[in-house]
N, C-alpha and C positions, 0 to 999 in steps of 0.2 A: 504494500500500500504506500509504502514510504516512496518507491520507484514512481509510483503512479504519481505521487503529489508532486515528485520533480520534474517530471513528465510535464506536466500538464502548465506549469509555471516555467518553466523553457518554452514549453510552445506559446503559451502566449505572449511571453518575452519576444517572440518570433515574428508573432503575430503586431506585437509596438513596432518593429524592429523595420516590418513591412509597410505596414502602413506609414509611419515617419519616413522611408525612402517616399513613397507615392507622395505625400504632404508637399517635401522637399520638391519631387519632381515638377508640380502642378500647382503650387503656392508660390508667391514672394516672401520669403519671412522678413523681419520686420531686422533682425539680425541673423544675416546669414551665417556668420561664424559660431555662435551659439547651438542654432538649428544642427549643426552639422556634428557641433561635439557631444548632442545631447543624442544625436543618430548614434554617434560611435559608442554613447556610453549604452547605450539599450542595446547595441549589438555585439556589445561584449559581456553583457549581462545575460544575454541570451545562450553566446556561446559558452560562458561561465557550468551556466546552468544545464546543459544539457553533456556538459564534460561532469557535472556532479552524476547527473542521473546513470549516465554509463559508469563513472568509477563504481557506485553505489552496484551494480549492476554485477560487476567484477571483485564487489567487496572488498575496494580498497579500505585501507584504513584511513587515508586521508579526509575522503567524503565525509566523514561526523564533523569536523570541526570546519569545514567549508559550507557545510548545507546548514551549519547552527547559527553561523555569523552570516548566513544570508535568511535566514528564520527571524532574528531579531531586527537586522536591520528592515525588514519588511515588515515587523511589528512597530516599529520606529513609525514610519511611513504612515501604517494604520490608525495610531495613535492622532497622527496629524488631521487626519480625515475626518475624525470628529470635533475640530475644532476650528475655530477662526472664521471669517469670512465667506471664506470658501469650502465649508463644507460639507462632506459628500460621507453623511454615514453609511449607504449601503456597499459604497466602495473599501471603507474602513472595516467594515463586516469581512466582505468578501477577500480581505488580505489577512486580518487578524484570524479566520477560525483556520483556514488550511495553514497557517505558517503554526500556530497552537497545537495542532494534530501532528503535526509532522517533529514539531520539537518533543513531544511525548514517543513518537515513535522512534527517535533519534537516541532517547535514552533509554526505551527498551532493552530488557535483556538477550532478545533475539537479534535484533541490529547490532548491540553491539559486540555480541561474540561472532555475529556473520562477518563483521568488519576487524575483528580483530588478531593484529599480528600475532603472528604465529611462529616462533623459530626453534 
């Protein structure tokens, strides 16, 4: 399930990742340099994420402490969402329960003897 929740947060990572190409392509932004770094940062987040989901995959050990600090930091984010001017509880929902789930699965005792070094 843990696979699945990385899965699925790559792909939409994918999914920003595409559409800000398309925006860029068919927009003027307002600041084009910004536009472009905010492309590369979605698109390395993306490819971040979906190098977690296959280590996880292959059981590295590495994957617990990169999929944890990207769990929080997306808890960060969520936290934002309900607040200020701008915002967007359902979207603060929808980052906080799967980043929630996957931190519980992460400390599982099955995750982490599947991921764990072995010598």
């Amino acid at each position: 399930m843990l696979a699945a929740i990385l899965a699925a947060e790559a792909a939409l990572a994918t999914g920003v990742t595409i559409w800000l190409v398309v925006e860029l392509a068919t927009e003027v932004p307002d600041d084009f340099a910004s536009a472009v770094v905010i492309l590369l940062l979605a698109a390395g987040l993306a490819c971040a994420l979906w190098a977690m989901t296959i280590g996880l995959l292959r059981r590295q050990t590495w994957v617990r402490g990169a999929a944890l600090t990207w769990q929080l930091l997306q808890i960060a984010v969520a936290i934002g969402c309900f607040q200020g001017v701008f915002a967007v509880p359902s979207l603060g929902w929808a980052l906080l329960v799967p980043a929630a789930v996957a931190i519980l699965l992460l400390m599982s005792p099955s995750v982490v003897a599947a991921t764990r070094r072995v010598s």
